[in-house]
C-alpha positions in Angstrom: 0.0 0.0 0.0 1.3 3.5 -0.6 1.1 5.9 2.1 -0.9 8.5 0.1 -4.6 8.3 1.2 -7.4 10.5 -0.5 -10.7 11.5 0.6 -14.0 10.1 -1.3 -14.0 13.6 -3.3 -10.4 13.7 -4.4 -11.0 9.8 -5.4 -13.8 10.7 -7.7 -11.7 13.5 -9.4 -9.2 10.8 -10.0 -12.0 8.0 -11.2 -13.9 10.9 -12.9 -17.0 9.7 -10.8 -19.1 11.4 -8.9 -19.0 11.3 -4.8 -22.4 9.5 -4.5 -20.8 6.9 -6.5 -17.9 6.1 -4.5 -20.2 6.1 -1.7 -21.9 3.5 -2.9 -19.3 1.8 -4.4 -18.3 2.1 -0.3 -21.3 0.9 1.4 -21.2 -2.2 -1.3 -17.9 -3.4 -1.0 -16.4 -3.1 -3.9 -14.1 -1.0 -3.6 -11.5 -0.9 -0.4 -11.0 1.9 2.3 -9.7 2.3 5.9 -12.4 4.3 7.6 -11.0 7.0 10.4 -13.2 8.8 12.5 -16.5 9.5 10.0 -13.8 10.0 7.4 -13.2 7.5 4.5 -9.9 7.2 3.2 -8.7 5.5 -0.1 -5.8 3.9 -1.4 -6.2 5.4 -5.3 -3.6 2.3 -6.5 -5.8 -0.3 -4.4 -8.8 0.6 -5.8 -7.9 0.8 -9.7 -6.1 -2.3 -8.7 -9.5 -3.9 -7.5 -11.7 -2.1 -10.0 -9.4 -3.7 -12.6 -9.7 -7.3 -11.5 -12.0 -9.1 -13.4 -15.6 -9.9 -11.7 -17.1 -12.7 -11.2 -19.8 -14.3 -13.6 -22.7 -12.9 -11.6 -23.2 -12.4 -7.8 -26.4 -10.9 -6.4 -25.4 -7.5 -4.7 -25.2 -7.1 -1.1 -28.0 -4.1 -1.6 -30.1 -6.4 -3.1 -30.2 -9.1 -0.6 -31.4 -7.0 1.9 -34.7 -5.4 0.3 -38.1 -7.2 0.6 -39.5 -8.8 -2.1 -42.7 -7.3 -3.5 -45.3 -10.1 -4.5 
């Protein structure tokens, strides 16, 4: 890891994202940070590193599983 961190704004300069984005992206998992405080922190070389990786063939989201089905 380097030891440059960068806030969720400065991330989605870099991504060319928008903040609401990497929030989500956050709250999903799929991208990583080291939460301080209230503060998110991310490791820009970690997360193109991850974002790069290839998916897998299909996984429901972590969102998803959550909600109630509607009959």
């Amino acid at each position: 890891m380097s030891d440059k961190f960068v806030t969720a704004r400065e991330l989605a300069a870099l991504l060319r994202k928008s903040t609401r984005t990497i929030y989500r992206m956050t709250a999903d998992d799929e991208i990583p940070f080291l939460k301080v405080g209230r503060t998110y922190l991310y490791d820009p070389s970690a997360v193109v590193e991850k974002l790069a990786a290839p998916a897998p063939s299909w996984s429901q989201s972590k969102r998803s599983t959550s909600r109630k089905r509607v009959a």
